[in-house]
C-alpha positions as a Markdown table, in Angstrom:
| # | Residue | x | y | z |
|---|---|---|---|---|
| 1 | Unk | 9.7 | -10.8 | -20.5 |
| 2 | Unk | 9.9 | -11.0 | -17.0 |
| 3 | Unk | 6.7 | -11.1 | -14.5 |
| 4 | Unk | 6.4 | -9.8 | -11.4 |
| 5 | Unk | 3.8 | -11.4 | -8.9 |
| 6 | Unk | 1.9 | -8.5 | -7.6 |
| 7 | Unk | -1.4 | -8.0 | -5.3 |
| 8 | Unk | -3.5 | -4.7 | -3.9 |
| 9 | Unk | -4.6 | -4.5 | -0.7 |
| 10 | Unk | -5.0 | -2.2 | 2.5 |
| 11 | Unk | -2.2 | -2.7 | 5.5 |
| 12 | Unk | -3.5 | -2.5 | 8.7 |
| 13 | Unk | -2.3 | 0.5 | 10.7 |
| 14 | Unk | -1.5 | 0.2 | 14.1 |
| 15 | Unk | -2.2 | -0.8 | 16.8 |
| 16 | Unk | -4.3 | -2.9 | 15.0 |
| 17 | Unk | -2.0 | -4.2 | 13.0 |
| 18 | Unk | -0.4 | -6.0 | 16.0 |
| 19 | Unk | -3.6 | -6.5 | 17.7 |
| 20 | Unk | -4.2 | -9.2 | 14.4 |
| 21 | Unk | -1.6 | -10.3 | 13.9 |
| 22 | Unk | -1.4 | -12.1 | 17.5 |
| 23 | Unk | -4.6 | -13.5 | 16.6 |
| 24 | Unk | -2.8 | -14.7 | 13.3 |
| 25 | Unk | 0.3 | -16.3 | 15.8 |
| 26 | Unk | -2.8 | -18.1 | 18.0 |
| 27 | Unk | -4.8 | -19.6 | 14.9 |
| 28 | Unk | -1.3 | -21.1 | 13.0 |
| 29 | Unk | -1.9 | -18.7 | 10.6 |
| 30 | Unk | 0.8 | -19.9 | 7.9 |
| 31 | Unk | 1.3 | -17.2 | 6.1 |
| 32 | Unk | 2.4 | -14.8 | 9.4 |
| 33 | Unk | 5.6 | -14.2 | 8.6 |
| 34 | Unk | 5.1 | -13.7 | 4.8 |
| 35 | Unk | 2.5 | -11.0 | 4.5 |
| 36 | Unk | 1.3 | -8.5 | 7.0 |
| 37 | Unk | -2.1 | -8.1 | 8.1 |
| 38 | Unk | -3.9 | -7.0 | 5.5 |
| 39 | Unk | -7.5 | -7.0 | 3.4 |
| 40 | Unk | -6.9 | -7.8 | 0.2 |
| 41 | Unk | -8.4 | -5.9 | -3.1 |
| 42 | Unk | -6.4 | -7.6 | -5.5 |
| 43 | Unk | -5.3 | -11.5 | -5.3 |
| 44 | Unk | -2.3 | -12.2 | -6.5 |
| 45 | Unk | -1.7 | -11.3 | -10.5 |
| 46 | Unk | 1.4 | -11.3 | -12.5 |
| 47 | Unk | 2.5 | -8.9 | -14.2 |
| 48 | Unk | 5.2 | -7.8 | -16.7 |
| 49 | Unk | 7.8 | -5.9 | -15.5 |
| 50 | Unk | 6.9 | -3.4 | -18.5 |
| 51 | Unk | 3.8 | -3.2 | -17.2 |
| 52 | Unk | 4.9 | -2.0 | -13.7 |
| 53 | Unk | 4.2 | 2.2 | -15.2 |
| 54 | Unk | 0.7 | 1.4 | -15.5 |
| 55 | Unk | 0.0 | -0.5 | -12.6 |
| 56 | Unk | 0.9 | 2.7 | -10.7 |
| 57 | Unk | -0.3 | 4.9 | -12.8 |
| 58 | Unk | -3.9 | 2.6 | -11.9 |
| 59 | Unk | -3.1 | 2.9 | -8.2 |
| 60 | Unk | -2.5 | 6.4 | -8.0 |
| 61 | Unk | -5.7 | 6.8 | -9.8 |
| 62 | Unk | -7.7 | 4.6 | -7.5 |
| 63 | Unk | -6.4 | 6.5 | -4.4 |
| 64 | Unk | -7.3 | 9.5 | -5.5 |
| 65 | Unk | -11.0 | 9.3 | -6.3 |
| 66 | Unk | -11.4 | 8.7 | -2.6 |
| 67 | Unk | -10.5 | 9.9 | 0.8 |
| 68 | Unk | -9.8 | 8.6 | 3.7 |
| 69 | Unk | -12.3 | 5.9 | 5.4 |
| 70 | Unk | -12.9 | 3.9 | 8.5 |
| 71 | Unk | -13.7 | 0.4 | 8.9 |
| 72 | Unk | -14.6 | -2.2 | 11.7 |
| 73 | Unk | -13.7 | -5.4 | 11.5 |
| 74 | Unk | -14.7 | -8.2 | 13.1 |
| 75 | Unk | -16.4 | -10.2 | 14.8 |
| 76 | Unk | -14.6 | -13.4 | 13.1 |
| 77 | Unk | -16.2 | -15.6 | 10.4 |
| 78 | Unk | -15.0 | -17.9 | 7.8 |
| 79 | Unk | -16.3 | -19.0 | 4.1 |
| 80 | Unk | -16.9 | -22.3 | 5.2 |
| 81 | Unk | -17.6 | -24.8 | 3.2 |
| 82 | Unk | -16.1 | -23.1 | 0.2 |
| 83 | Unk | -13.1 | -22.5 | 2.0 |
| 84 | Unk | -11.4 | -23.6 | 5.5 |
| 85 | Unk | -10.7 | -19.4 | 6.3 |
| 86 | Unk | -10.9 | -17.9 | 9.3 |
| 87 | Unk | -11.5 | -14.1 | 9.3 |
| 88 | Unk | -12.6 | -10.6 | 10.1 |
| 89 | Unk | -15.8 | -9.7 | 8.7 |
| 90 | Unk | -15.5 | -6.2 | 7.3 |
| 91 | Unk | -17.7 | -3.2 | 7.9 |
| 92 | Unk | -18.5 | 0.6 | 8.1 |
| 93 | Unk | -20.1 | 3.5 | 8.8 |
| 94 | Unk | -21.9 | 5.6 | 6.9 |
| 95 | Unk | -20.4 | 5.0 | 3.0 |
| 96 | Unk | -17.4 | 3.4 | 4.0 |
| 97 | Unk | -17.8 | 0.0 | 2.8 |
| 98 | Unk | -19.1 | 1.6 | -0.8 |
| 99 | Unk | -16.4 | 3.6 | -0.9 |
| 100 | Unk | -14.2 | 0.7 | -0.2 |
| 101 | Unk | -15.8 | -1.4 | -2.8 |
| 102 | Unk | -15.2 | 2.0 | -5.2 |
| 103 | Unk | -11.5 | 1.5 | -4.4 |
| 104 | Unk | -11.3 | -1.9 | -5.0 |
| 105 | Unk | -13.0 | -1.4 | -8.5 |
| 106 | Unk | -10.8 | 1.6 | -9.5 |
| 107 | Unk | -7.5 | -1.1 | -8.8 |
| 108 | Unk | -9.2 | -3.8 | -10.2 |
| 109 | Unk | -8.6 | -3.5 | -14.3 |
| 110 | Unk | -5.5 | -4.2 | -16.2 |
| 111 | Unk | -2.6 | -5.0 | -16.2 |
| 112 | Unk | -3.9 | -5.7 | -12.3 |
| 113 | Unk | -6.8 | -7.3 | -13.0 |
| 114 | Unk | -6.9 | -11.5 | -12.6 |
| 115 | Unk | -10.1 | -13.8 | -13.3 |
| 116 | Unk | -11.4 | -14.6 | -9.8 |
| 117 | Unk | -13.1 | -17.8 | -8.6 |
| 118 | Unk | -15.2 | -16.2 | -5.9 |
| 119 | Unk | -16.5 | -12.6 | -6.3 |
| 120 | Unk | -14.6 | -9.8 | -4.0 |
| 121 | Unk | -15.9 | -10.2 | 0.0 |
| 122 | Unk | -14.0 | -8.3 | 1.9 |
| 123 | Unk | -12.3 | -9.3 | 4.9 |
| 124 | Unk | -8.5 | -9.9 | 7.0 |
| 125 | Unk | -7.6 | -13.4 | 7.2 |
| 126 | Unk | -6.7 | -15.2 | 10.2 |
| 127 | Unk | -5.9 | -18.5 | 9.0 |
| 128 | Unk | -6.6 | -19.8 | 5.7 |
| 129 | Unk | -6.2 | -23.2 | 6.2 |
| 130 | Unk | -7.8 | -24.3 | 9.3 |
| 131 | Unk | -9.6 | -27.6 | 10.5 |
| 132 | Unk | -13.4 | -26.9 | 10.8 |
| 133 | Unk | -13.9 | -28.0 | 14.4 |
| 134 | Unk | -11.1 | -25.0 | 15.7 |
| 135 | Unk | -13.0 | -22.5 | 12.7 |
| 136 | Unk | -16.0 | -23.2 | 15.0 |
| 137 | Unk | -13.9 | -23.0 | 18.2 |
| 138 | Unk | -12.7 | -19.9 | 17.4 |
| 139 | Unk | -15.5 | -18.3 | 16.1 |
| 140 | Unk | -17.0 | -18.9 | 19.4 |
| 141 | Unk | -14.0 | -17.7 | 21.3 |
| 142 | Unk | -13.5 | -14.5 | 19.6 |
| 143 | Unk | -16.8 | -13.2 | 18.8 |
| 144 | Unk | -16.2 | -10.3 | 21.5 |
| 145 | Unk | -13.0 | -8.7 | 18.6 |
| 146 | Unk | -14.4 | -5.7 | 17.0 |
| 147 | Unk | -12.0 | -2.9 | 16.4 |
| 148 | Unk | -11.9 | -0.1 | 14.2 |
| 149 | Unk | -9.3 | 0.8 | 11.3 |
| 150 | Unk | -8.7 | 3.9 | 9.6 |
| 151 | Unk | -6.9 | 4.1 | 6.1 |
| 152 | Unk | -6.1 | 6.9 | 4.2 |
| 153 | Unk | -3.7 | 4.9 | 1.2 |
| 154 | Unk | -3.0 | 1.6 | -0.8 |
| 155 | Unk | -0.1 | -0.7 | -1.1 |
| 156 | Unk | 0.6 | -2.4 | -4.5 |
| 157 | Unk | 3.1 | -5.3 | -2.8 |
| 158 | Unk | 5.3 | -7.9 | -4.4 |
| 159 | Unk | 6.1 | -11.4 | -3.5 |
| 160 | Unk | 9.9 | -11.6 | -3.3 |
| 161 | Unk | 12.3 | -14.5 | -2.3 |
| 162 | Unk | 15.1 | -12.9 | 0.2 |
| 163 | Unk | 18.2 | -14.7 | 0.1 |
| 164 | Unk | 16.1 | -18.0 | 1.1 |
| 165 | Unk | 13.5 | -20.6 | 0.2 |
| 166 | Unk | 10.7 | -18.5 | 1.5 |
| 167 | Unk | 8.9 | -16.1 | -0.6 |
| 168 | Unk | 7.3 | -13.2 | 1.3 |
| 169 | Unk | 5.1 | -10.5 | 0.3 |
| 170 | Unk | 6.6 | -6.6 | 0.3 |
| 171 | Unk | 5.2 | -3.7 | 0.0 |
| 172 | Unk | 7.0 | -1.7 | -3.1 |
| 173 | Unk | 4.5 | 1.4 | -3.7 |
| 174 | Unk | 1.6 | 2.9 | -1.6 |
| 175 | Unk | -0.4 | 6.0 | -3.1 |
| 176 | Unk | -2.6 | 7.7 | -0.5 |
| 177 | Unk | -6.1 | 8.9 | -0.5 |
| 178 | Unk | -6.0 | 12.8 | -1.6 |
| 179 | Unk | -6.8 | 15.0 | -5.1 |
| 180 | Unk | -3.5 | 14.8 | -6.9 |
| 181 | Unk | -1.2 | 18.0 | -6.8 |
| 182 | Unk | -1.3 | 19.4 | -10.2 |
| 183 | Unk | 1.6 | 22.4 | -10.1 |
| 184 | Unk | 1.8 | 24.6 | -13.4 |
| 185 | Unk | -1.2 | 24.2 | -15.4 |
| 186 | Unk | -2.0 | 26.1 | -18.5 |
| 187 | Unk | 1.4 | 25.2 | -19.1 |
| 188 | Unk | 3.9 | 22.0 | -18.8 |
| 189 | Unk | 1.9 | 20.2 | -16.1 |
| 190 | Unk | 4.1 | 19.1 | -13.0 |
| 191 | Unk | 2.3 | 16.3 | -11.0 |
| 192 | Unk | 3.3 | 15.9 | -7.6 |
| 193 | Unk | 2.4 | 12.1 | -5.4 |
| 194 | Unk | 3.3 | 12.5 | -1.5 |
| 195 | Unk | 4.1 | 9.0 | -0.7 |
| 196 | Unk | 5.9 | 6.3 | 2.8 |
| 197 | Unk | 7.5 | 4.5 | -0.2 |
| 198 | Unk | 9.5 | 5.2 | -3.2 |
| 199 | Unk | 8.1 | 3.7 | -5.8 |
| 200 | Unk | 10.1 | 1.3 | -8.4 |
| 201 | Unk | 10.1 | 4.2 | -10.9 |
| 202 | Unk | 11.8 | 6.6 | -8.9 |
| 203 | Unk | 14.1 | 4.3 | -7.8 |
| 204 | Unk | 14.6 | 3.8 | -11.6 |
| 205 | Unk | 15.3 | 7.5 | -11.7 |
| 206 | Unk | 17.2 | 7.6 | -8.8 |
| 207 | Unk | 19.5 | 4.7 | -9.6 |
| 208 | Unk | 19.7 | 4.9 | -13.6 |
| 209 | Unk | 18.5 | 1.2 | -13.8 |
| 210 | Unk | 15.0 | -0.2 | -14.3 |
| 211 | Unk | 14.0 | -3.5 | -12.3 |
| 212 | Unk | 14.2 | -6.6 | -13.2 |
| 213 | Unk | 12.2 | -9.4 | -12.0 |
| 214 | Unk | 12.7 | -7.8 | -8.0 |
| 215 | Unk | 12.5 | -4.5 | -7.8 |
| 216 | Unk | 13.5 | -3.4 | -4.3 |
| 217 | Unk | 12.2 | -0.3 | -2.4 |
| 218 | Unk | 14.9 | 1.3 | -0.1 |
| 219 | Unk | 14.9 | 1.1 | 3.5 |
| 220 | Unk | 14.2 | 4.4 | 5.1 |
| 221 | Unk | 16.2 | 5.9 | 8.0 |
| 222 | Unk | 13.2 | 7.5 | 9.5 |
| 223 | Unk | 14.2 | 7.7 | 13.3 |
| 224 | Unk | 11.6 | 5.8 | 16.2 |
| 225 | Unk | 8.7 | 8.0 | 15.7 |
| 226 | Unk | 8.9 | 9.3 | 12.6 |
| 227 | Unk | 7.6 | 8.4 | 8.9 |
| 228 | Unk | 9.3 | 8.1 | 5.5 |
| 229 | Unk | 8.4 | 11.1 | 3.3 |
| 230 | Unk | 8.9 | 11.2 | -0.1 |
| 231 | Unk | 7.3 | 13.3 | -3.1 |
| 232 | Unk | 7.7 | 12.0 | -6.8 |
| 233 | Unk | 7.4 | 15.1 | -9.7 |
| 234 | Unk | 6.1 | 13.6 | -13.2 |
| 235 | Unk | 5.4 | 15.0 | -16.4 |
| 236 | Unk | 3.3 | 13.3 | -18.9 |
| 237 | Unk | 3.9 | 10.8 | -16.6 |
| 238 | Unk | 7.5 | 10.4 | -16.7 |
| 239 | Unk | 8.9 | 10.8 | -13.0 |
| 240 | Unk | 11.8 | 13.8 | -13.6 |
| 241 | Unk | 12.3 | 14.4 | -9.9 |
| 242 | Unk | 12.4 | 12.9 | -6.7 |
| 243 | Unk | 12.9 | 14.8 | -2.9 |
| 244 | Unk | 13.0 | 12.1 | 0.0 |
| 245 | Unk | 13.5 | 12.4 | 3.5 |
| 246 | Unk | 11.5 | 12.1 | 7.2 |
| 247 | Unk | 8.7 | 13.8 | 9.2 |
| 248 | Unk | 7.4 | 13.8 | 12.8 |
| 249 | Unk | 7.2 | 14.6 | 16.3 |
| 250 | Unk | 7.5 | 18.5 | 15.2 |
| 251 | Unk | 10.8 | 17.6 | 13.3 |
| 252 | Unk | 11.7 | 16.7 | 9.3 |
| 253 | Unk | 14.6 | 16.3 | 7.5 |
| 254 | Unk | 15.1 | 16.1 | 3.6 |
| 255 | Unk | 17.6 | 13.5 | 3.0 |
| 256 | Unk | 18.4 | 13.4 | -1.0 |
| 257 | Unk | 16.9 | 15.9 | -3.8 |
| 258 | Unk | 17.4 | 14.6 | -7.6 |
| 259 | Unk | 15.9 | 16.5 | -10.4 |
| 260 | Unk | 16.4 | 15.6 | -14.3 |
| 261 | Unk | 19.4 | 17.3 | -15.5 |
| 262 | Unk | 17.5 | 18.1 | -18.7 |
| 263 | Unk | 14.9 | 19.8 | -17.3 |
| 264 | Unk | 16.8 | 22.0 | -14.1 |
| 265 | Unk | 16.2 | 25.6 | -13.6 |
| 266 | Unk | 12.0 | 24.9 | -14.2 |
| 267 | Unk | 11.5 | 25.0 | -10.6 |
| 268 | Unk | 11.2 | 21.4 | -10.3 |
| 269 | Unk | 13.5 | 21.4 | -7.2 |
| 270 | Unk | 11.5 | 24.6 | -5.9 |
| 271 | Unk | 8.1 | 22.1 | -6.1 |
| 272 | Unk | 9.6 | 19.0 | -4.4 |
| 273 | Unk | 10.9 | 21.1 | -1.2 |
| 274 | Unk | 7.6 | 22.9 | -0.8 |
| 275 | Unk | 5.8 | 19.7 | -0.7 |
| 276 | Unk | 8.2 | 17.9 | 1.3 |
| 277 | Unk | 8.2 | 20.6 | 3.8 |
| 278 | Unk | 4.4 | 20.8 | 4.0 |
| 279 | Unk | 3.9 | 16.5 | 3.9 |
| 280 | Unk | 6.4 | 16.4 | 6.4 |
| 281 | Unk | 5.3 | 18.5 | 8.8 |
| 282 | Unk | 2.2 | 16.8 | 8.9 |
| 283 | Unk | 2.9 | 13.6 | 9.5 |
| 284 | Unk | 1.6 | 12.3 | 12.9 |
| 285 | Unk | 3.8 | 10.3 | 15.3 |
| 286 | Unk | 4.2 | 7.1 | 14.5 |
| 287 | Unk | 3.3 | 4.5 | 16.5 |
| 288 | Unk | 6.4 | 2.2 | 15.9 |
């Protein structure tokens, strides 16, 4: 059975996102252009592709026993002389950094979770591989970085080789921070997941043909300044419709709509438009 070498973490939004990652470019930071900035709440685990259901099914459960949460990171640090890292310490106010260590615990049980050799610290690398003397340097250098972060979702990413010897790490599913939208109950339960990506199982649906050993997320065609928006419908678990499109600067547009052919005429199709038109119209501007 194939695996699939998967990790958990929280992306940096922007501007920070950029604001770290030209850190990253100053300290030779060797893994800049195969992962993005990023705190990390699960290493990297494989996984068997028939496993993939329940990893998201575990990340879409994590997300939503939380809400959204701010953190500040920095100033830099490292785990010297365990390891030669250099890195953004990570803290919050208020409950954030418990309810970050809540959303670490929630991801971090099978098939995602991995014995560890150091217990979970939170923080963004900068370099993880750096000669002491420039760990000090920099330390020094940058103790004035301190920014703040808000998140309000998780990435489940994939390390994937791209038609070259380098394998880089891609975000394939995100779930975000909100109560799950439970449509029809008392009856057959239709459960709704707003989402920036679509997630290997509705591309399953979508296509007619489960991943192999890459599954690969498609590119959206969100114009400069808007956001992705796509909402999954599942029953029992089982995706039977997908609506996917874009949102922003006071516009949206639904691209594609795809509903089981066994199950049409339940209002399945009614559900996904109403949710895209509300997610959609509340997306912010994007930054990029």
């Amino acid at each position: 059975m194939p695996r699939l070498r998967l990790g958990v973490a929280l992306l940096l939004p922007e501007p920070v996102a950029a604001q770290v990652d030209g850190l990253r470019l100053a300290c030779d930071d060797g893994a800049l252009e195969r992962v993005p900035p990023h705190l990390t709440l699960v290493p990297p685990v494989n996984v068997r592709v028939d496993e993939l259901p329940e990893a998201l099914r575990v990340l879409r459960a994590a997300a939503a026993s939380v809400r959204p949460f701010t953190l500040r990171l920095g100033p830099p640090s490292t785990f010297l002389p365990d390891t030669p890292t250099l890195h953004l310490a990570v803290g919050g106010r208020g409950e954030a950094t418990s309810v970050l260590r809540r959303l670490r615990d929630g991801v971090f049980r099978p098939p995602l979770e991995r014995p560890l050799t150091f217990g979970f610290v939170p923080h963004v690398t900068l370099s993880d591989d750096m000669a002491p003397e420039r760990i000090t340097a920099s330390i020094t250098a940058l103790s004035g970085f301190v920014v703040e972060a808000g998140f309000d979702r998780i990435h489940l990413l994939q390390e994937q080789r791209h038609g070259d010897a380098h394998r880089r790490w891609v975000p394939i599913a995100d779930a975000a921070f909100a109560s799950p939208i439970v449509v029809g109950r008392g009856g057959v339960e239709l459960d709704l997941a707003v989402t920036r990506l679509v997630d290997p199982e509705a591309v399953a649906f979508e296509t007619g043909s489960w991943p192999d050993d890459e599954p690969q997320v498609p590119r959206s065609d969100a114009p400069p300044g808007c956001e992705q928006v796509v909402v999954t419908a599942r029953r029992r678990s089982v995706v039977v419709g997908v609506a996917r499109g874009w949102g922003g600067s006071g516009r949206s547009e639904l691209r594609s709509l795809l509903v089981d052919p066994g199950q049409r005429g339940e209002g399945i199709a009614r559900q996904l438009v109403s949710a895209f038109v509300h997610a959609a119209a509340g997306v912010e501007p994007s930054a990029g």
